[in-house]
C-alpha positions in Angstrom: 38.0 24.5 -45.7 40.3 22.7 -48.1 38.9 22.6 -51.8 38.7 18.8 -53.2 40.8 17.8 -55.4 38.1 17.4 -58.2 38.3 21.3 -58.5 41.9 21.1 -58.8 41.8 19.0 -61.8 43.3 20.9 -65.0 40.3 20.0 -67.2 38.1 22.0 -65.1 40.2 25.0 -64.2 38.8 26.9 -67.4 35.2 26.5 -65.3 34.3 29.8 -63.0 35.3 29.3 -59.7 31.6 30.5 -58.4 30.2 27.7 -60.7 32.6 25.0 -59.1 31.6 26.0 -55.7 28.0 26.0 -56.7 28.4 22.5 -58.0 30.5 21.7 -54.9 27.7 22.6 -52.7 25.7 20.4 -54.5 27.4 17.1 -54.4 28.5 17.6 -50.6 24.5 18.4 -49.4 22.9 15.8 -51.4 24.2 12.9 -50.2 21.7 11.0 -48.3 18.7 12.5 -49.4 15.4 10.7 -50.1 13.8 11.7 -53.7 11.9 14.1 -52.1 14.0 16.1 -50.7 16.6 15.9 -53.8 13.8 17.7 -55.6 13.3 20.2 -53.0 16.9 20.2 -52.6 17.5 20.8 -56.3 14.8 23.3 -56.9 16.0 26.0 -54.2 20.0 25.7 -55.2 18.2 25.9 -58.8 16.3 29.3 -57.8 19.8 30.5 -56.1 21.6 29.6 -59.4 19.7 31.2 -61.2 19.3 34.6 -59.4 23.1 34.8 -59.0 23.2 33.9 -63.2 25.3 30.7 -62.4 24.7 28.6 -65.3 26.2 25.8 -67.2 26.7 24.2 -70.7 26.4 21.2 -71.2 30.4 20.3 -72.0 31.1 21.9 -69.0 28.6 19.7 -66.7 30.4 16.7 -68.3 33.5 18.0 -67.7 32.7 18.2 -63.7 31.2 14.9 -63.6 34.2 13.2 -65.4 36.8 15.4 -63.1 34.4 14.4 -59.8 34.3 11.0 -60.5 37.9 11.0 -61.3 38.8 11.3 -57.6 36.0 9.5 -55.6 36.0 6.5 -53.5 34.1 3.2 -55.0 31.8 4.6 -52.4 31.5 8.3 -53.5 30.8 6.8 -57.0 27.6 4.8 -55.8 26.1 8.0 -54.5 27.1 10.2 -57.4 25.0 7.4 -59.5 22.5 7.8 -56.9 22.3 11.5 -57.0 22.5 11.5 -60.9 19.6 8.9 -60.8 17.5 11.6 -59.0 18.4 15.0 -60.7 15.6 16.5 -62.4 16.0 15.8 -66.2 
């Protein structure tokens, strides 16, 4: 499977590859998801993130979400918004 482009970018290329992967993984499985099952969605990748120490700061987080929004579709953008809407805060 090709990597998307996002992980490409050279502003996140500093970022650990098992952490772009992780966040990967999260963008591509929660599309379409209602609230509910973002939050159960969420809290199991948040148990596996946290048992294989995958964590994030927050300049890094913004770094994704600026290099993942950088290559996404006027479509893809709406359900970033939509995701981001329903994260956990």
């Amino acid at each position: 499977m090709e990597k998307p482009k996002w992980m490409e970018d050279e502003s996140v290329r500093h970022i650990e590859p098992k952490k772009l992967e992780f966040l990967s993984s999260l963008v591509e499985n929660g599309r379409g998801k209602s609230q509910k099952e973002m939050m159960n969605f969420f809290l199991s990748r948040m148990k596996y993130a946290k048992a294989n120490h995958i964590d994030f700061n927050s300049s890094e987080i913004a770094l994704v979400v600026a290099a993942i929004k950088k290559y996404s579709t006027p479509e893809e953008l709406k359900d970033i918004e939509e995701i981001m809407k329903k994260a956990p805060k």
